[in-house]
C-alpha positions as CSV (number, residue, x, y, z in Angstrom):
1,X,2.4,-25.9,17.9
2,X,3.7,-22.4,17.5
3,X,6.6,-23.0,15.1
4,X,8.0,-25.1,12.7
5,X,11.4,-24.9,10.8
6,X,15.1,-24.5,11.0
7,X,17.0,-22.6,14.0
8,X,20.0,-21.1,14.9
9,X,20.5,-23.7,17.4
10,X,20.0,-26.9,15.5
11,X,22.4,-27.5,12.6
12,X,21.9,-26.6,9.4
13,X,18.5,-28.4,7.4
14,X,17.5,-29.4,11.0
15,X,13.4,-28.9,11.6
16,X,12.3,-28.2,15.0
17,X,9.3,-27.7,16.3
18,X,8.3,-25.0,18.7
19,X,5.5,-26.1,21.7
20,X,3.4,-23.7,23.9
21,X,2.1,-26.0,26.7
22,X,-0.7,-25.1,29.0
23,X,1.0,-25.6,32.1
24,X,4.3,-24.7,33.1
25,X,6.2,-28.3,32.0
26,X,8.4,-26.6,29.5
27,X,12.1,-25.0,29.8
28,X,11.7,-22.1,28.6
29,X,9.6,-18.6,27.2
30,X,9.7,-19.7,23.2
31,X,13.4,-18.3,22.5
32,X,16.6,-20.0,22.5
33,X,20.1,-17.9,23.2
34,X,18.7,-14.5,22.7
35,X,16.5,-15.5,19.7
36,X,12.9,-15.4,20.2
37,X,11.0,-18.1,17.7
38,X,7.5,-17.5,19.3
39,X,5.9,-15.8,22.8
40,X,5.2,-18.2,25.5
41,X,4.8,-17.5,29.4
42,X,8.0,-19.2,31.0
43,X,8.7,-22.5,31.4
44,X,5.4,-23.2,29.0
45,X,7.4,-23.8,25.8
46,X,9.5,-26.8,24.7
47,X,11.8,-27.4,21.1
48,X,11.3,-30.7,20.2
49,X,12.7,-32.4,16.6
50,X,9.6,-33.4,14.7
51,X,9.3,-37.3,14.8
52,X,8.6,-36.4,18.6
53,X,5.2,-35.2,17.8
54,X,2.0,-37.5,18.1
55,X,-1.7,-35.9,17.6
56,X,-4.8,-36.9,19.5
57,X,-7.2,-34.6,18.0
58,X,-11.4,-34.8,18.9
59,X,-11.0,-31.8,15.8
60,X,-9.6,-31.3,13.1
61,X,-6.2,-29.6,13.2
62,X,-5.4,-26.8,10.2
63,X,-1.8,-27.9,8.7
64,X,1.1,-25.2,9.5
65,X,3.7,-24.0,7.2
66,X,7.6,-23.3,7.8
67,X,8.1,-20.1,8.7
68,X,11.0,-18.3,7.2
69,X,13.6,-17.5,9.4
């Protein structure tokens, strides 16, 4: 998880989350229209809304806070 909170792609109040991905199963680099939201290689990051997001963790994971965009 690279980034969590609202776009300029989604609508207004809309959360997404930003995923860098180990393999190249993404769609894109971590930007959207011009507007970079985090670094990734290409096709390694992936938007996705929130209540898309399961954990299986074997440790624990340190809870993120919205960035401010």
């Amino acid at each position: 998880m690279r980034f969590v909170g609202e776009t300029e792609f989604g609508q207004a109040g809309e959360v997404w989350v930003g995923l860098e991905m180990d393999a190249r199963v993404g769609s894109g680099d971590g930007s959207v229209d011009g507007v970079a939201y985090f670094a990734a290689k290409s096709k390694h990051a992936k938007f996705v809304r929130p209540g898309m997001i399961s954990a299986e963790a074997s440790t624990p994971m340190t809870p993120m806070t919205p960035m401010a965009i």
